[in-house]
C-alpha positions in Angstrom: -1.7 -5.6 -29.8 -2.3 -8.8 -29.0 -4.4 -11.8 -30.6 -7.0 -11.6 -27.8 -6.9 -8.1 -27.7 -7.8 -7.9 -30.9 -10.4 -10.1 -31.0 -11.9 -8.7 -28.1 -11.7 -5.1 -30.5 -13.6 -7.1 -33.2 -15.9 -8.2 -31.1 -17.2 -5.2 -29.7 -17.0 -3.2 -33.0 -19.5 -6.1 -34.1 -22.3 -5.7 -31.3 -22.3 -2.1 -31.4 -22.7 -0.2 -34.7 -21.7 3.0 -33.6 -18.2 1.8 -33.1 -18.2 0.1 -36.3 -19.2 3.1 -38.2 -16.5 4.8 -36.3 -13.8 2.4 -37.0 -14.8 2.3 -41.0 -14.5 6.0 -40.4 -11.3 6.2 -38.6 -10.0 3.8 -41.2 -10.8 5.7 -44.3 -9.4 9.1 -42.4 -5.9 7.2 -42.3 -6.1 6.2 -45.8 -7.4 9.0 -47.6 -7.2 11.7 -44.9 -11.1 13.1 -45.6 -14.5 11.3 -45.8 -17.4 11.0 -48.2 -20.4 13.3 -47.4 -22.5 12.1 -44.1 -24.8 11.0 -46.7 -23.2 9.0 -48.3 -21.9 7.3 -45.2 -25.5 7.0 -44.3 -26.3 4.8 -47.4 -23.9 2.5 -46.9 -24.5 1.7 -43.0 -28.6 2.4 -43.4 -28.7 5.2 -40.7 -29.7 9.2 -41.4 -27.0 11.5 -42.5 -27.5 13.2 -38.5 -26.3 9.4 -37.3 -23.3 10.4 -39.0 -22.8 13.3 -37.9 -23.1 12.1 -34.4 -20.9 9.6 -35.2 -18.3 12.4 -36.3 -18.8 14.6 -33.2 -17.8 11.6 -31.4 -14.8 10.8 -33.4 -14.0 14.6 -32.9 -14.8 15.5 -29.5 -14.4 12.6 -27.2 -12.3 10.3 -29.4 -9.8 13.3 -30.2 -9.3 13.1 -34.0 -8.7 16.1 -35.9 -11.9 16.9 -38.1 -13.4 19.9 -39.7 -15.7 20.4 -42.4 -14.5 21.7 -45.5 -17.4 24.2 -47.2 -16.1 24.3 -50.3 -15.6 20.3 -51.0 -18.7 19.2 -48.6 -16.3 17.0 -47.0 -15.1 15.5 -43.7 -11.1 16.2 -43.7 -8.3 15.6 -41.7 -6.5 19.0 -40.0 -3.9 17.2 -38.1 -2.5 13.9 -37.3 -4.0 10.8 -36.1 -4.3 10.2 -32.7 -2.8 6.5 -31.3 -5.8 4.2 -32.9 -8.4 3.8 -30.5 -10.5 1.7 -32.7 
């Protein structure tokens, strides 16, 4: 990617928060492979635990990364590999 590209990527991830939850998100799926609880999330960008969850149905359905919810941990996971980074 290039220098402008990215900067262009930063940009944008700046002015709208939903992308820069996302992108947090997608990068704590690549490093750990689940998330904390949509609650949690919540707290640390000051939006409602259903913001998140938005957040995650977007990741999921339109942005193609492979999420479920796991019952028994109460966690976001990983169930497959990560798509090429769109964030």
């Amino acid at each position: 990617m290039t220098r402008a590209a990215m900067a262009k990527r930063d940009h944008i991830c700046k002015t709208r928060p939903v992308l820069r939850r996302c992108r947090w998100m997608a990068e704590i799926l690549r490093d750990k492979g689940e998330l904390p609880s949509c609650e949690k999330i919540g707290q640390e960008f000051e939006v409602s635990y259903k913001t998140v969850g938005r957040d995650i149905d977007l990741m999921r359905d339109f942005m193609g990364y492979p999420i479920a919810y796991d019952k028994s941990t109460y966690k976001w996971k990983l169930t497959g590999p990560m798509p090429e980074p769109v964030l």
